[in-house]
OpenMM code with the backbone's topology and positions (N, CA, C; nanometers):
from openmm import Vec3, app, unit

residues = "UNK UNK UNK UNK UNK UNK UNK UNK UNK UNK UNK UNK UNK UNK UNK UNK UNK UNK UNK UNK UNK UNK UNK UNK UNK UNK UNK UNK UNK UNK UNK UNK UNK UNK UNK UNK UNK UNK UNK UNK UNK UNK UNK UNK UNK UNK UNK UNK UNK UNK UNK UNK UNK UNK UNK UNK UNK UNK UNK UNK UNK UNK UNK UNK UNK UNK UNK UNK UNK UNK UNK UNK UNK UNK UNK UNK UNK UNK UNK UNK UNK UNK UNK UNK UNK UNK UNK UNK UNK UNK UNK UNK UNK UNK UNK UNK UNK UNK UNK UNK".split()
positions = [
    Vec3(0.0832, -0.1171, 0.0000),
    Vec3(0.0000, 0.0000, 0.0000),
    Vec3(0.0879, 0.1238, 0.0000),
    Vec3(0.0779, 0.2337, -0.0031),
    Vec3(0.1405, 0.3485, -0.0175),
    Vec3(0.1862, 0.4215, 0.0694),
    Vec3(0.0880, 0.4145, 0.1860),
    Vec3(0.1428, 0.4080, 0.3366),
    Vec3(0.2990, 0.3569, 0.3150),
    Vec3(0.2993, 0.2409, 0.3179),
    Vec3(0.4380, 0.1586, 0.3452),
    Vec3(0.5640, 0.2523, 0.2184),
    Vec3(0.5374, 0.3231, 0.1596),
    Vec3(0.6276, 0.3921, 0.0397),
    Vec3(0.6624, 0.5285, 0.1101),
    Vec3(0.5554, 0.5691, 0.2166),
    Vec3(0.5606, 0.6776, 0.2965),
    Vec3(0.6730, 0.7289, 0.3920),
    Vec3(0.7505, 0.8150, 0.4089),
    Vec3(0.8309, 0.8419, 0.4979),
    Vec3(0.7830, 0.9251, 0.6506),
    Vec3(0.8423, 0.8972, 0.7689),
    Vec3(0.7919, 1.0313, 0.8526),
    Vec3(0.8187, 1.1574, 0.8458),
    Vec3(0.9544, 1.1718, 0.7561),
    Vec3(0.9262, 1.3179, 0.7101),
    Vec3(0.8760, 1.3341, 0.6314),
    Vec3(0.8184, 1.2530, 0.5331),
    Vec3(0.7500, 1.2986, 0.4306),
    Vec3(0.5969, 1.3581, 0.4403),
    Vec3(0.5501, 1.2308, 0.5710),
    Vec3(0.4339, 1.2662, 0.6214),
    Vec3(0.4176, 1.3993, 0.6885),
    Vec3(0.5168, 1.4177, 0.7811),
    Vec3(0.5331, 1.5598, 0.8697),
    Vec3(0.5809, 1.6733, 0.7982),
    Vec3(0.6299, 1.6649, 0.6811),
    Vec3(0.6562, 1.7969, 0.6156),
    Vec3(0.5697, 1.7990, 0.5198),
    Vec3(0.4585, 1.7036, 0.4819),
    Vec3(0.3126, 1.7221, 0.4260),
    Vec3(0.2019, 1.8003, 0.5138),
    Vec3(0.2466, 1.7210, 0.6241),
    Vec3(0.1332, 1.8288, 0.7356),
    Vec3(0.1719, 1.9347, 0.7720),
    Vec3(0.2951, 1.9717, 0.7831),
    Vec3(0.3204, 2.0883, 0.8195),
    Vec3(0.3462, 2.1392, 0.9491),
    Vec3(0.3840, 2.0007, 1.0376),
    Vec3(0.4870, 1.9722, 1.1522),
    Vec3(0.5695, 1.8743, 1.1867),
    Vec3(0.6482, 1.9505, 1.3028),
    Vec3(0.7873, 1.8919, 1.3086),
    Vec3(0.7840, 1.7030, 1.3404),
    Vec3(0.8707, 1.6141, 1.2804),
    Vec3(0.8494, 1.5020, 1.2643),
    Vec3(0.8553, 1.4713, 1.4502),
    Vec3(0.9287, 1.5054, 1.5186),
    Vec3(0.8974, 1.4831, 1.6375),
    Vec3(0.7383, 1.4715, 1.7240),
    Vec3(0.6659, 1.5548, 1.6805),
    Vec3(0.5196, 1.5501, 1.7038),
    Vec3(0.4788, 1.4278, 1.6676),
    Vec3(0.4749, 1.3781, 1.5661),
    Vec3(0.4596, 1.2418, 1.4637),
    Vec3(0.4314, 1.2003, 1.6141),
    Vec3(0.5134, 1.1506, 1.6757),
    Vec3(0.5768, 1.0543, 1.8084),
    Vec3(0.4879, 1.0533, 1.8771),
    Vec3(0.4087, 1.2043, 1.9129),
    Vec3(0.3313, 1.2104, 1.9982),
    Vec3(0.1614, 1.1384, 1.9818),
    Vec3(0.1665, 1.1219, 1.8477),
    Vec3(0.0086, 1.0521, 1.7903),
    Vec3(0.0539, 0.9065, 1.7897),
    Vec3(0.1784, 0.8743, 1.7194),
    Vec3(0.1679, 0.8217, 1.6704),
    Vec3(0.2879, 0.6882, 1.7061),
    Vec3(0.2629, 0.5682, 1.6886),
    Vec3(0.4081, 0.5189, 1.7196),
    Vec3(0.5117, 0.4813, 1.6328),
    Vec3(0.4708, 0.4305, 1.4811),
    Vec3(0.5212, 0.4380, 1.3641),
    Vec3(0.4323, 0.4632, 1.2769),
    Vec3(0.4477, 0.4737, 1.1013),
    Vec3(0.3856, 0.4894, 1.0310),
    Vec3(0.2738, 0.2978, 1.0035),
    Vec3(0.3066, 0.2464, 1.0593),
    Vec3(0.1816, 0.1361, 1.0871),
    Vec3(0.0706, 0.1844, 1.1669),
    Vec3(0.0946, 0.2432, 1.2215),
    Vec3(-0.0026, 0.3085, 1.3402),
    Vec3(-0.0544, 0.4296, 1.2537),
    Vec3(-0.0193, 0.5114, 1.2277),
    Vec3(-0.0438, 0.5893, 1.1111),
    Vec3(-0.1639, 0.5698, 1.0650),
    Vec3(-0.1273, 0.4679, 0.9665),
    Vec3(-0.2635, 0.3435, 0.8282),
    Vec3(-0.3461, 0.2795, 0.9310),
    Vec3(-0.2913, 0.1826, 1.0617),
    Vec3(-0.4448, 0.1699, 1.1220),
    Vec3(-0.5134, 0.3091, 1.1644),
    Vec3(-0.4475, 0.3988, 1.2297),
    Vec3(-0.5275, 0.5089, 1.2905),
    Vec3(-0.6258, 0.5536, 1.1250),
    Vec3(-0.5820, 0.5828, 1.0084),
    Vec3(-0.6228, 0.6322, 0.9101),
    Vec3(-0.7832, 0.5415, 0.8642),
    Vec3(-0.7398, 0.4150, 0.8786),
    Vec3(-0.8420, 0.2643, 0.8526),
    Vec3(-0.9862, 0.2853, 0.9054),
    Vec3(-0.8907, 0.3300, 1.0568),
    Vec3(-1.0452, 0.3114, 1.1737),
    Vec3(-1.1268, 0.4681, 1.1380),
    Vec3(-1.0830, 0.5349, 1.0733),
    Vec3(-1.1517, 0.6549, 1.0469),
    Vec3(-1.2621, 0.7060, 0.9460),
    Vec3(-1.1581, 0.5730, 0.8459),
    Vec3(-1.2664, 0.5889, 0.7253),
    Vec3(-1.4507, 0.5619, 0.7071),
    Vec3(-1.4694, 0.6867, 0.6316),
    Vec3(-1.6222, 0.5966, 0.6470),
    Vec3(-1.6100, 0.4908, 0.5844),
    Vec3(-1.7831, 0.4493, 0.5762),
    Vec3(-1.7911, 0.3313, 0.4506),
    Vec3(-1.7785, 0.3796, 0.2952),
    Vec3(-1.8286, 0.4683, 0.2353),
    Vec3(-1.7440, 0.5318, 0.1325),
    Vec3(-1.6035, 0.5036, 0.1050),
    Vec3(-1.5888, 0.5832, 0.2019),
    Vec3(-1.4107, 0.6011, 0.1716),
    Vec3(-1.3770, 0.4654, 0.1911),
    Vec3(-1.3954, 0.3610, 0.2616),
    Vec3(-1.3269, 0.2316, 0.2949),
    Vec3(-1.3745, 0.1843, 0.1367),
    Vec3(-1.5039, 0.1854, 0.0733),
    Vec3(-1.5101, 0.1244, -0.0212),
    Vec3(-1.4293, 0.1155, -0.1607),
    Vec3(-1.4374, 0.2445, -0.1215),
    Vec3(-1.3277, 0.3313, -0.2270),
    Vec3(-1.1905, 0.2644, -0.2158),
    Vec3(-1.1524, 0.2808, -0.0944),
    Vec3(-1.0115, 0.2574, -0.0632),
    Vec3(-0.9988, 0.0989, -0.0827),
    Vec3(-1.0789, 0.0060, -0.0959),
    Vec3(-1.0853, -0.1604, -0.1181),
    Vec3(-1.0467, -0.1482, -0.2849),
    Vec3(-1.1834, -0.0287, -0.3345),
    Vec3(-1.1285, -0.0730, -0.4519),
    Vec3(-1.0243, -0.0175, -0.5566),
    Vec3(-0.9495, 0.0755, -0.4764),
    Vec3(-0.8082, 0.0977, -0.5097),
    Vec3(-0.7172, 0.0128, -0.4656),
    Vec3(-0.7249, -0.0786, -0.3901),
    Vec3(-0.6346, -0.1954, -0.3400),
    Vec3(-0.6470, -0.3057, -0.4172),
    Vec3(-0.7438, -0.3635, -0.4835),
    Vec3(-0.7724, -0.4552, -0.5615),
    Vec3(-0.7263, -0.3822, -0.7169),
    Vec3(-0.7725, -0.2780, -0.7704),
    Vec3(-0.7568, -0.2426, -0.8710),
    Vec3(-0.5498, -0.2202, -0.8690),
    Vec3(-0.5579, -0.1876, -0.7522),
    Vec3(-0.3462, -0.1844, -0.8025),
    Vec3(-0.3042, -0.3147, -0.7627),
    Vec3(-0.3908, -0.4128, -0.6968),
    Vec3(-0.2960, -0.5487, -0.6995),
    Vec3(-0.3621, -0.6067, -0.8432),
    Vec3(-0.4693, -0.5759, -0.8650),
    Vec3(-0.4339, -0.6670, -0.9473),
    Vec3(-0.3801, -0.6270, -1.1412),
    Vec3(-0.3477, -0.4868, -1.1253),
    Vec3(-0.2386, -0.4220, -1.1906),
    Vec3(-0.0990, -0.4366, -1.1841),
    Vec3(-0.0793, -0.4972, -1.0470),
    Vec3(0.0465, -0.5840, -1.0500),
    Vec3(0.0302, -0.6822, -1.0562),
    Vec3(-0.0750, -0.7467, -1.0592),
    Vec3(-0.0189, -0.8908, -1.1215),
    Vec3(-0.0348, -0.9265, -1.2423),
    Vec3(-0.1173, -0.8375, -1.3178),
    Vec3(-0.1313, -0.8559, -1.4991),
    Vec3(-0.0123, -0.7854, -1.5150),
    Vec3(0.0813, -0.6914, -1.4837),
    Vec3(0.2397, -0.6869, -1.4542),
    Vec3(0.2652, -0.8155, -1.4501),
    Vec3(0.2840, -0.8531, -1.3521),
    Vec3(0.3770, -0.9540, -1.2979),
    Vec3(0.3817, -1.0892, -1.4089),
    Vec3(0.2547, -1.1338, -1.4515),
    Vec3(0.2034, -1.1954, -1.5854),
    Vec3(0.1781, -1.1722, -1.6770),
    Vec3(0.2674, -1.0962, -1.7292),
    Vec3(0.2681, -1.0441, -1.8414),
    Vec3(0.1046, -1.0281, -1.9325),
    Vec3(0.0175, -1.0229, -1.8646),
    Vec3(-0.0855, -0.9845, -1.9362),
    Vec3(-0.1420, -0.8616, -2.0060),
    Vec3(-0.1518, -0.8506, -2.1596),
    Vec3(-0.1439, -0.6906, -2.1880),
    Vec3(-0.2776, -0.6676, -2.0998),
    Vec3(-0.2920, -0.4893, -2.0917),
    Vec3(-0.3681, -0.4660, -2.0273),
    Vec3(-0.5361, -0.4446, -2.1653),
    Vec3(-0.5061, -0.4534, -2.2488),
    Vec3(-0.5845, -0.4890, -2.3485),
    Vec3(-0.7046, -0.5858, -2.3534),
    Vec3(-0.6284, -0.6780, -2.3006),
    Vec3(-0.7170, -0.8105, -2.2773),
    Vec3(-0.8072, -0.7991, -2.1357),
    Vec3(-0.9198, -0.7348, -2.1838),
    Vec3(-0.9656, -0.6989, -2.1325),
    Vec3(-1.0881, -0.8444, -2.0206),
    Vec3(-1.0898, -0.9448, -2.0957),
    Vec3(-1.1057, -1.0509, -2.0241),
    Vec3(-1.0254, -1.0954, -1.9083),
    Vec3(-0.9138, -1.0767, -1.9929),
    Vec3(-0.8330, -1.1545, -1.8624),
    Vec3(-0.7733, -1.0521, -1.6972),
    Vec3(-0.7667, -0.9502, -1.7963),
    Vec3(-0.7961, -0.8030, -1.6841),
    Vec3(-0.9398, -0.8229, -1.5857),
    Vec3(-1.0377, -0.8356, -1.6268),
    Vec3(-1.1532, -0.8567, -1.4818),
    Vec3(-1.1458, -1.0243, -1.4762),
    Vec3(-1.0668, -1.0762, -1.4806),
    Vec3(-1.0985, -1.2038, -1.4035),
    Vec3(-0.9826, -1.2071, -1.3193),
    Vec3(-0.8939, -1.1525, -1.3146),
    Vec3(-0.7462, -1.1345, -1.2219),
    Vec3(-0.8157, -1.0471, -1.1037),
    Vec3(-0.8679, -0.8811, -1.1790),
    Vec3(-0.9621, -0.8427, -1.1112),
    Vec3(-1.0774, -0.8919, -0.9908),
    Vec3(-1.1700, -0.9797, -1.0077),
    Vec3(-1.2148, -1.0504, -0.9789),
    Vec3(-1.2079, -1.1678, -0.9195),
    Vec3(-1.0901, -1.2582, -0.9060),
    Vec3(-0.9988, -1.3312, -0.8530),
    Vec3(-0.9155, -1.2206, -0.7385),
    Vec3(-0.9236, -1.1412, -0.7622),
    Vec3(-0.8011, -1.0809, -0.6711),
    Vec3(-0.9105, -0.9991, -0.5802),
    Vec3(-1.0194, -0.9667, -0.6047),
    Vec3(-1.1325, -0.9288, -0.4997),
    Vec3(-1.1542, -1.0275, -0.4209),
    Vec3(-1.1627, -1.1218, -0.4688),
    Vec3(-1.2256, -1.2654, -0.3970),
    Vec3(-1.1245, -1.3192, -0.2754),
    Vec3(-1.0251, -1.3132, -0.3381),
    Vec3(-0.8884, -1.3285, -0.2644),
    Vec3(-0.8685, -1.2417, -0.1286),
    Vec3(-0.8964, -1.0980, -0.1512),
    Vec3(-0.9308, -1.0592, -0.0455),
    Vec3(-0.9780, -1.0149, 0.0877),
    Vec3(-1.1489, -1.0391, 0.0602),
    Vec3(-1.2507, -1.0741, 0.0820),
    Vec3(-1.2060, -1.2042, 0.1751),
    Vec3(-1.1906, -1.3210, 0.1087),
    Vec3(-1.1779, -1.4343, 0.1723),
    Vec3(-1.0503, -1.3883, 0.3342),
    Vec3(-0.9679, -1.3082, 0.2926),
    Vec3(-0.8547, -1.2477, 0.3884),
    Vec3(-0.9170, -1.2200, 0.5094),
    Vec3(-1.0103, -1.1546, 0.4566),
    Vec3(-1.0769, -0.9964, 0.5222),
    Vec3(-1.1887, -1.0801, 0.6485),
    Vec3(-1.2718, -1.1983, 0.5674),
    Vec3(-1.3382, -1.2671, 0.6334),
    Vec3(-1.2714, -1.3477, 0.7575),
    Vec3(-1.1012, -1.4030, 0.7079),
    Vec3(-1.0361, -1.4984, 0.7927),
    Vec3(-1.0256, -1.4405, 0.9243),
    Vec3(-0.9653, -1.3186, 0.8711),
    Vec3(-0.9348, -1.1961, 0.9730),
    Vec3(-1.0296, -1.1513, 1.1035),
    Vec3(-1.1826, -1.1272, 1.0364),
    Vec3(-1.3026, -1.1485, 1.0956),
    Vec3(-1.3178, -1.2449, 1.2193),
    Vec3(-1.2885, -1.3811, 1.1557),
    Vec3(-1.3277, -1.4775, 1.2185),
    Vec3(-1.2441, -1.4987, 1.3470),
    Vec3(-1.0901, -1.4927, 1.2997),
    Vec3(-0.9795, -1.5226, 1.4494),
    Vec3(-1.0134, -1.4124, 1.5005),
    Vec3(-1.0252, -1.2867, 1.5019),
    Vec3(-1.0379, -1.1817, 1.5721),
    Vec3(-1.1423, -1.2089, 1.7360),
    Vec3(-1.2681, -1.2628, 1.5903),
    Vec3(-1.3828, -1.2943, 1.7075),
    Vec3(-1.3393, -1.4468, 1.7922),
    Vec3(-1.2480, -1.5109, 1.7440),
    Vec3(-1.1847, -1.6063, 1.8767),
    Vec3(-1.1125, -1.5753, 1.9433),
    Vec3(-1.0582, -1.4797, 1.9914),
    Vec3(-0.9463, -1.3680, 2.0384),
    Vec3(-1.0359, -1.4542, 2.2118),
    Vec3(-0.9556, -1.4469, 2.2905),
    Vec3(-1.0112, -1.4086, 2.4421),
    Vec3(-1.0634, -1.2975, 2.4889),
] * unit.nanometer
topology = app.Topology()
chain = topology.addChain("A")
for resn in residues:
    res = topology.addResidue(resn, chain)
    for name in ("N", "CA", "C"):
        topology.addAtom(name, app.Element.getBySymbol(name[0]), res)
């Protein structure tokens, strides 16, 4: 995700304070992306799913050499790579709620 491409100064001289403050919200830029996660509405989360699916699975018709032309094989990677997620997202769900 892009988060992870992110620097703390990059973040703090985007906002327009000193990276030391960072410290005070925050504990790294992981903390950052969850704090950012738990904020989103449902909009924006939807949005933000389907910019995560749409760039993975732009890297992987990359990665497989698939032109981006082929427009079949583009929504079924698509589509495979939603599903893929989803299934994540659900696993995630589930151990959470076995947590103690």
């Amino acid at each position: 995700m892009f988060i992870a491409s992110l620097g703390i100064r990059e973040v703090t001289r985007q906002a327009g304070v000193v990276p030391t403050s960072f410290y005070r919200h925050f504990r790294n830029m992981d903390d950052l992306g969850l704090q950012l996660v738990d904020h989103l509405s449902d909009g924006d989360l939807e949005m933000t799913c389907d910019l995560v699916v749409r760039s993975v699975a732009f890297s992987l018709t990359d990665l497989l050499g698939v032109s981006a032309e082929d427009e079949y094989q583009v929504e079924q990677i698509r589509k495979r790579t939603t599903r893929f997620l989803q299934l994540i997202f659900v696993g995630a769900a589930h151990w959470d709620n076995k947590r103690p």
